[in-house]
LODRENVO-124596 format. One record per atom (N, C-alpha, C): residue in three letters; residue number from 1; atom name; x, y, z. Coordinates in pm, whole numbers, plus 32768, in hexadecimal, padded with zeros to 4 digits. Layout:
<node aa="ALA" i="NUM" at="CA" east="X" north="Y" up="Z"/>
...
***
This chain:
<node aa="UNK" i="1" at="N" east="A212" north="1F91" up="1BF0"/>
<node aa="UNK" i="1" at="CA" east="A1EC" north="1FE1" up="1B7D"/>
<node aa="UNK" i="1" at="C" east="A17B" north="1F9E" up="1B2F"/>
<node aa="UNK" i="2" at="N" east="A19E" north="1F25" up="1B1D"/>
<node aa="UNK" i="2" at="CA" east="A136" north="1EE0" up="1ADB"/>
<node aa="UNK" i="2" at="C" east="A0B8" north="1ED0" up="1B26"/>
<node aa="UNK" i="3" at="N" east="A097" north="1E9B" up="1BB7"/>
<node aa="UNK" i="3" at="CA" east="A033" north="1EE3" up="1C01"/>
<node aa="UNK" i="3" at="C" east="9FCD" north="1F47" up="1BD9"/>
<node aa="UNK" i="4" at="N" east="A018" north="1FDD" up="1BE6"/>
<node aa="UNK" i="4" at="CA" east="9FFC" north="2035" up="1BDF"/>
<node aa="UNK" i="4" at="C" east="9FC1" north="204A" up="1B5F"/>
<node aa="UNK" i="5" at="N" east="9FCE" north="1FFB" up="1AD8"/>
<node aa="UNK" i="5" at="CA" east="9FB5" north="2006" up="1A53"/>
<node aa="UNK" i="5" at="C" east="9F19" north="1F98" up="1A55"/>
<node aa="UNK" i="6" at="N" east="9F1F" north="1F4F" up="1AA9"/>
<node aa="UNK" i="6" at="CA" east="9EDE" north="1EDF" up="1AA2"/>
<node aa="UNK" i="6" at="C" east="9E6A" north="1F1E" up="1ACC"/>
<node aa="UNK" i="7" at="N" east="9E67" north="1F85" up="1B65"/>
<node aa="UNK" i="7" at="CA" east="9DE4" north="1FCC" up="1B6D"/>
<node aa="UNK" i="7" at="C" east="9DC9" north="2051" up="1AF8"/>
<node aa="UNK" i="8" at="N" east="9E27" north="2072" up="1AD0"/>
<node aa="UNK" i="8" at="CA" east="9DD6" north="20EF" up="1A7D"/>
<node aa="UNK" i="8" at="C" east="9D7A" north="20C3" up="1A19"/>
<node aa="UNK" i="9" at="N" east="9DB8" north="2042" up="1A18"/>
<node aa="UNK" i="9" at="CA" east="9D8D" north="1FFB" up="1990"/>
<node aa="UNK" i="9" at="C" east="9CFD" north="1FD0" up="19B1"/>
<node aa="UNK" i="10" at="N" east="9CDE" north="1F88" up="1A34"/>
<node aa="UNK" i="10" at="CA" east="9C5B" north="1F79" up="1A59"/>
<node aa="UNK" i="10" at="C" east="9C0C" north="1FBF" up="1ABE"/>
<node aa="UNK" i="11" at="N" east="9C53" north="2069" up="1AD1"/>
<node aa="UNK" i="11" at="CA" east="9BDA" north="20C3" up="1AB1"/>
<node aa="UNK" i="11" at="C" east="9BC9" north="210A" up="1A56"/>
<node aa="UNK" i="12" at="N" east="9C04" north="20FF" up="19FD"/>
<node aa="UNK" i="12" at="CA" east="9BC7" north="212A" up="197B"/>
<node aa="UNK" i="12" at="C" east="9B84" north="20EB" up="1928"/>
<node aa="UNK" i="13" at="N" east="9B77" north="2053" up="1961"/>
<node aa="UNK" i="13" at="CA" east="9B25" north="1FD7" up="1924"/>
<node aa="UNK" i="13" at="C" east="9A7D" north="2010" up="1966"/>
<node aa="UNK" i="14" at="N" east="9A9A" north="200F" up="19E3"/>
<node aa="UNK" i="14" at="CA" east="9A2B" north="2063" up="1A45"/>
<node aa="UNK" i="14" at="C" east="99C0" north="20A5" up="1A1F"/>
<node aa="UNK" i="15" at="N" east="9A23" north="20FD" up="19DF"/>
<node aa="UNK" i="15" at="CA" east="99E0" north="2199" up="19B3"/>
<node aa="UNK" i="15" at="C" east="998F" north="21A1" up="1958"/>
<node aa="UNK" i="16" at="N" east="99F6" north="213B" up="18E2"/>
<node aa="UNK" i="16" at="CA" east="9996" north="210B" up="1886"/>
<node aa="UNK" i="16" at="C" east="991A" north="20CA" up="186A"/>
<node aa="UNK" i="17" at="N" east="991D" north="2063" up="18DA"/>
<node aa="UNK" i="17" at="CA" east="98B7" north="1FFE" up="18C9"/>
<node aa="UNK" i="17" at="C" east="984E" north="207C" up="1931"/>
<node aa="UNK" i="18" at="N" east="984D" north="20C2" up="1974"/>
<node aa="UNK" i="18" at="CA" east="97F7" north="211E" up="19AA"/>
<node aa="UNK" i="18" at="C" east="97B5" north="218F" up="1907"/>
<node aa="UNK" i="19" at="N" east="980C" north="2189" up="18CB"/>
<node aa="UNK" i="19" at="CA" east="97D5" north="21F9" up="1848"/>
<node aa="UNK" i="19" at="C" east="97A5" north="21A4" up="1833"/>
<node aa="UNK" i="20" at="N" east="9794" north="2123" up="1806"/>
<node aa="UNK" i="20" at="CA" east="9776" north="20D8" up="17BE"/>
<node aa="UNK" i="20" at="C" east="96E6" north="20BC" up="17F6"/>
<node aa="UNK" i="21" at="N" east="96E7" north="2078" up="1872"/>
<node aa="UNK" i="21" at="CA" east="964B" north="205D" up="18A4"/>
<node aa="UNK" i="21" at="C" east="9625" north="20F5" up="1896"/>
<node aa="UNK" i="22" at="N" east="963D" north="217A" up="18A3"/>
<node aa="UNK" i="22" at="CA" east="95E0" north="21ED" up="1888"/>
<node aa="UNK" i="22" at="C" east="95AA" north="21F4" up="1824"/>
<node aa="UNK" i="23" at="N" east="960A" north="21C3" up="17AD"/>
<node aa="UNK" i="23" at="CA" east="95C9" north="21D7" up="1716"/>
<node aa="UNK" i="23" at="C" east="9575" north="2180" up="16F4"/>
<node aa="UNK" i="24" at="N" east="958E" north="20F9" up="171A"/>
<node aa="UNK" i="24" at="CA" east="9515" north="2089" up="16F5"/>
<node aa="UNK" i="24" at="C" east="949C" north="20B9" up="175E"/>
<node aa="UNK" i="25" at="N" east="9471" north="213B" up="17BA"/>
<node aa="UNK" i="25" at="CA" east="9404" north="216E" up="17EE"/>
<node aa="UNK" i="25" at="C" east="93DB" north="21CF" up="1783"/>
<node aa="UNK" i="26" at="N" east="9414" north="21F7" up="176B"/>
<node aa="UNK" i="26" at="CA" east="942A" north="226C" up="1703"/>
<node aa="UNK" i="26" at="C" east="93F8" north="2241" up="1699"/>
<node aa="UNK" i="27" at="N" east="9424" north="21EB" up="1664"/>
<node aa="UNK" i="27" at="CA" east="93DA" north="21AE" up="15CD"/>
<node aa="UNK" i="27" at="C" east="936D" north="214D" up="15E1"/>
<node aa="UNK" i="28" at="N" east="9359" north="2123" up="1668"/>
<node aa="UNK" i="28" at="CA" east="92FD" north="20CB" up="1680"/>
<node aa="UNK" i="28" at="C" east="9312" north="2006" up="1698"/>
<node aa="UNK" i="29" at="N" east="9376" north="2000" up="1641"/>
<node aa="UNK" i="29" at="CA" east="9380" north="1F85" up="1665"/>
<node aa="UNK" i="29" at="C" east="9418" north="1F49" up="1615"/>
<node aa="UNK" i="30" at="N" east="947D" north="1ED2" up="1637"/>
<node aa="UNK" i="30" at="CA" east="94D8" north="1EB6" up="161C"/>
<node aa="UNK" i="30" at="C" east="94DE" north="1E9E" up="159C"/>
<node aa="UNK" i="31" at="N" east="9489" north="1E7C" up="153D"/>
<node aa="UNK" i="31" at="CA" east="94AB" north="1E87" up="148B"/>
<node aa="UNK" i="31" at="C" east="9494" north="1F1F" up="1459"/>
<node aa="UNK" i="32" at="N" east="945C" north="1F78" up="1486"/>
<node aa="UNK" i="32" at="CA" east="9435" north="1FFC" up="1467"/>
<node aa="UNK" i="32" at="C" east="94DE" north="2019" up="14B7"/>
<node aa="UNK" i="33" at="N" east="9506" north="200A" up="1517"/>
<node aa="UNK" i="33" at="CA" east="9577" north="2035" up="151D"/>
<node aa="UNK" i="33" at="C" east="9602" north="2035" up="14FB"/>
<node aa="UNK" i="34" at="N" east="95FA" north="1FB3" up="14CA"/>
<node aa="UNK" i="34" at="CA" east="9638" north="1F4B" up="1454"/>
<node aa="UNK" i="34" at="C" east="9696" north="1FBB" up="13F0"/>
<node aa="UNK" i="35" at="N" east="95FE" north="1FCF" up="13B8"/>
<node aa="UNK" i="35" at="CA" east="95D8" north="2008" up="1311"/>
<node aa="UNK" i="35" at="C" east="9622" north="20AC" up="134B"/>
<node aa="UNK" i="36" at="N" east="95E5" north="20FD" up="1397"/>
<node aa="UNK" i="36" at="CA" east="960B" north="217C" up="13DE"/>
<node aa="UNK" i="36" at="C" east="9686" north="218E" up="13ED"/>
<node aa="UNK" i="37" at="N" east="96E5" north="2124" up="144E"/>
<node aa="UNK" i="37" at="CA" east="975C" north="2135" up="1458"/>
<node aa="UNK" i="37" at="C" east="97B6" north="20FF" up="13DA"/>
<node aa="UNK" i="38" at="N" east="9774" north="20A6" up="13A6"/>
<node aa="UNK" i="38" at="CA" east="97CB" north="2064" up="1324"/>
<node aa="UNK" i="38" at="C" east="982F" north="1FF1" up="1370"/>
<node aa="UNK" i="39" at="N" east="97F8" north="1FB3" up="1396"/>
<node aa="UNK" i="39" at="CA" east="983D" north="1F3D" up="1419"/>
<node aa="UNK" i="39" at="C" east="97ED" north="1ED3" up="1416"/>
<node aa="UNK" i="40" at="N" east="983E" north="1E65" up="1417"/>
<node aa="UNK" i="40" at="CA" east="97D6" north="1DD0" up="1426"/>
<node aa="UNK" i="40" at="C" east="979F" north="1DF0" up="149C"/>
<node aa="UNK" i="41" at="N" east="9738" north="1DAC" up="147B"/>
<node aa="UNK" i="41" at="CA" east="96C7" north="1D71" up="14E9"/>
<node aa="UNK" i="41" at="C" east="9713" north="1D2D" up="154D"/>
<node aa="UNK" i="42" at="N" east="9730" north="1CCB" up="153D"/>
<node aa="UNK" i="42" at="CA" east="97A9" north="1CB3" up="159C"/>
<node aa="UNK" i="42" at="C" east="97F6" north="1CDC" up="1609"/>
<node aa="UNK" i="43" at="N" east="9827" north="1D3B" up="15B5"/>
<node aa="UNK" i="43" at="CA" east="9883" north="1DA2" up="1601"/>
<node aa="UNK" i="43" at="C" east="982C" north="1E04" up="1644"/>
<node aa="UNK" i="44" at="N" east="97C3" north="1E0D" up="1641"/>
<node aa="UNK" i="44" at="CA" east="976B" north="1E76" up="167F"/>
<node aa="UNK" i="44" at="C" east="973F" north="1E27" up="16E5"/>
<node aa="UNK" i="45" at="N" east="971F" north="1DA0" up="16E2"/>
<node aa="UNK" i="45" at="CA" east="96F8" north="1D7E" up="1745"/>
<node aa="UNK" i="45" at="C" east="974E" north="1D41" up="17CD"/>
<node aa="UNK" i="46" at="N" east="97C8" north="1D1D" up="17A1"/>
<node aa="UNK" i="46" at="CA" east="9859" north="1D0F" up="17BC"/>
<node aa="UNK" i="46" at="C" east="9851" north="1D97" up="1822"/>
<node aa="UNK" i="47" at="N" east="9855" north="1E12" up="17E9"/>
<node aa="UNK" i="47" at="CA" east="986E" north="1E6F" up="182B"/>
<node aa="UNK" i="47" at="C" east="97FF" north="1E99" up="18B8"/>
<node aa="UNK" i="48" at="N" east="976B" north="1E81" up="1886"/>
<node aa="UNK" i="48" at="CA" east="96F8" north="1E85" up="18C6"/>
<node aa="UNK" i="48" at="C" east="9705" north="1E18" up="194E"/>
<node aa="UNK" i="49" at="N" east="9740" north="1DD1" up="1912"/>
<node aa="UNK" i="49" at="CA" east="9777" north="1D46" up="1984"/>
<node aa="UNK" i="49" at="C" east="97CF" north="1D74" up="1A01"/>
<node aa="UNK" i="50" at="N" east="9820" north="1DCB" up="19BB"/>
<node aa="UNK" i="50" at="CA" east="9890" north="1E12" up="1A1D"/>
<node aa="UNK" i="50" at="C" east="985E" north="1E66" up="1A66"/>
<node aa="UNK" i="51" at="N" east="9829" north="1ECA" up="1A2D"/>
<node aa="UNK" i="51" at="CA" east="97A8" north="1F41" up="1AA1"/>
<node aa="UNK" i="51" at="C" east="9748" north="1EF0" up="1B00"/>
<node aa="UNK" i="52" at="N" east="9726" north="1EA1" up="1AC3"/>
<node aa="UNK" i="52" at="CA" east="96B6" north="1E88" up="1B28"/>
<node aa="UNK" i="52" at="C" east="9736" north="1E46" up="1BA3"/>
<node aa="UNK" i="53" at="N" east="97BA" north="1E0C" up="1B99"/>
<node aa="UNK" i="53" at="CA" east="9805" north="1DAF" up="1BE6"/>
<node aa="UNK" i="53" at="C" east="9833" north="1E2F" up="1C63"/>
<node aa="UNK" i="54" at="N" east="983E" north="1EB3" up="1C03"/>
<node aa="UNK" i="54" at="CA" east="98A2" north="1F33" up="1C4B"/>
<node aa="UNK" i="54" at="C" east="9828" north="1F30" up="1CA7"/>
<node aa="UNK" i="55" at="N" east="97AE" north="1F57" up="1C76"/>
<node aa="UNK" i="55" at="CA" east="9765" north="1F9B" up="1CAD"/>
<node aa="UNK" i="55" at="C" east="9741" north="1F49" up="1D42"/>
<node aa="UNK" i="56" at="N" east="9737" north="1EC3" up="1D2A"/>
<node aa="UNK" i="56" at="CA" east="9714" north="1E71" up="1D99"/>
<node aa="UNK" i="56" at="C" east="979C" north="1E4F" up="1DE8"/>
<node aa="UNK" i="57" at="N" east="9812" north="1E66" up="1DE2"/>
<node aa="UNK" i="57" at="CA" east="9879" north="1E61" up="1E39"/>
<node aa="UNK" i="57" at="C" east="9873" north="1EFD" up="1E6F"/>
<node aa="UNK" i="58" at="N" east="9847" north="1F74" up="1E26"/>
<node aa="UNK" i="58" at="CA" east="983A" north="1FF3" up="1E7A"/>
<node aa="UNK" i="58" at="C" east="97D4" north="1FC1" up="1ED8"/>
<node aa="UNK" i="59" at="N" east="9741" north="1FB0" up="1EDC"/>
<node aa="UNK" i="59" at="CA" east="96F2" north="1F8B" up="1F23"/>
<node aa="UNK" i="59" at="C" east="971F" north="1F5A" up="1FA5"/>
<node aa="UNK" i="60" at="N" east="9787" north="1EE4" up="1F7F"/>
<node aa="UNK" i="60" at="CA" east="979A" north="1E89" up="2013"/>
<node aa="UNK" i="60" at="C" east="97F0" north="1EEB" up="2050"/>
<node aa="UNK" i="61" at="N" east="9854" north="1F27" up="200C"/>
<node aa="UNK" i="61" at="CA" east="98C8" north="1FA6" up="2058"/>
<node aa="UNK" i="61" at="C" east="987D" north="1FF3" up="20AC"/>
<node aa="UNK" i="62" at="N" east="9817" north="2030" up="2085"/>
<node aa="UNK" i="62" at="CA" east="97D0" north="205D" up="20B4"/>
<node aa="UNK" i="62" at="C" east="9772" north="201F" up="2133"/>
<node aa="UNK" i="63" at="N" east="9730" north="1FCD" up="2137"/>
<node aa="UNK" i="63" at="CA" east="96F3" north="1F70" up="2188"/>
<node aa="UNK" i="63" at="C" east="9777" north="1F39" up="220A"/>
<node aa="UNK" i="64" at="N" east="97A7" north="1F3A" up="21B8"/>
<node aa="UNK" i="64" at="CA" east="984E" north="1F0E" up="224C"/>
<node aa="UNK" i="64" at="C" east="9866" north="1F84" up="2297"/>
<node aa="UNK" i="65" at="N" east="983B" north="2018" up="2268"/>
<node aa="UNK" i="65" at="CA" east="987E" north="207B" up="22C1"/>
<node aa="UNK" i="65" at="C" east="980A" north="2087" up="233F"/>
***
């Protein structure tokens, strides 16, 4: 059960950090997105950290088939 809680929990971490790198495109850059979302800098980049991690483990998934 706990498992199962453990992934919802980090794809919805996922999902987020994917809105997140859209909006810092969107506003242009990670303090403009900061200010936009009302979220540390930090945490935006925290999240920006995570997309770019999804995005490059999709890549290799991909590259393995």
């Amino acid at each position: 059960m706990v498992d199962k809680a453990e992934v919802k929990v980090r794809k919805a971490e996922a999902e987020l950090a994917v809105a997140v790198a859209e909006a810092v495109q969107v506003f242009g850059d990670e303090r403009a997105a900061s200010e936009g979302l009302d979220m540390p800098v930090e945490a935006v980049r925290r999240f920006v950290g995570i997309a770019a991690q999804e995005t490059a483990a999709a890549a290799a998934g991909d590259a393995d088939d």
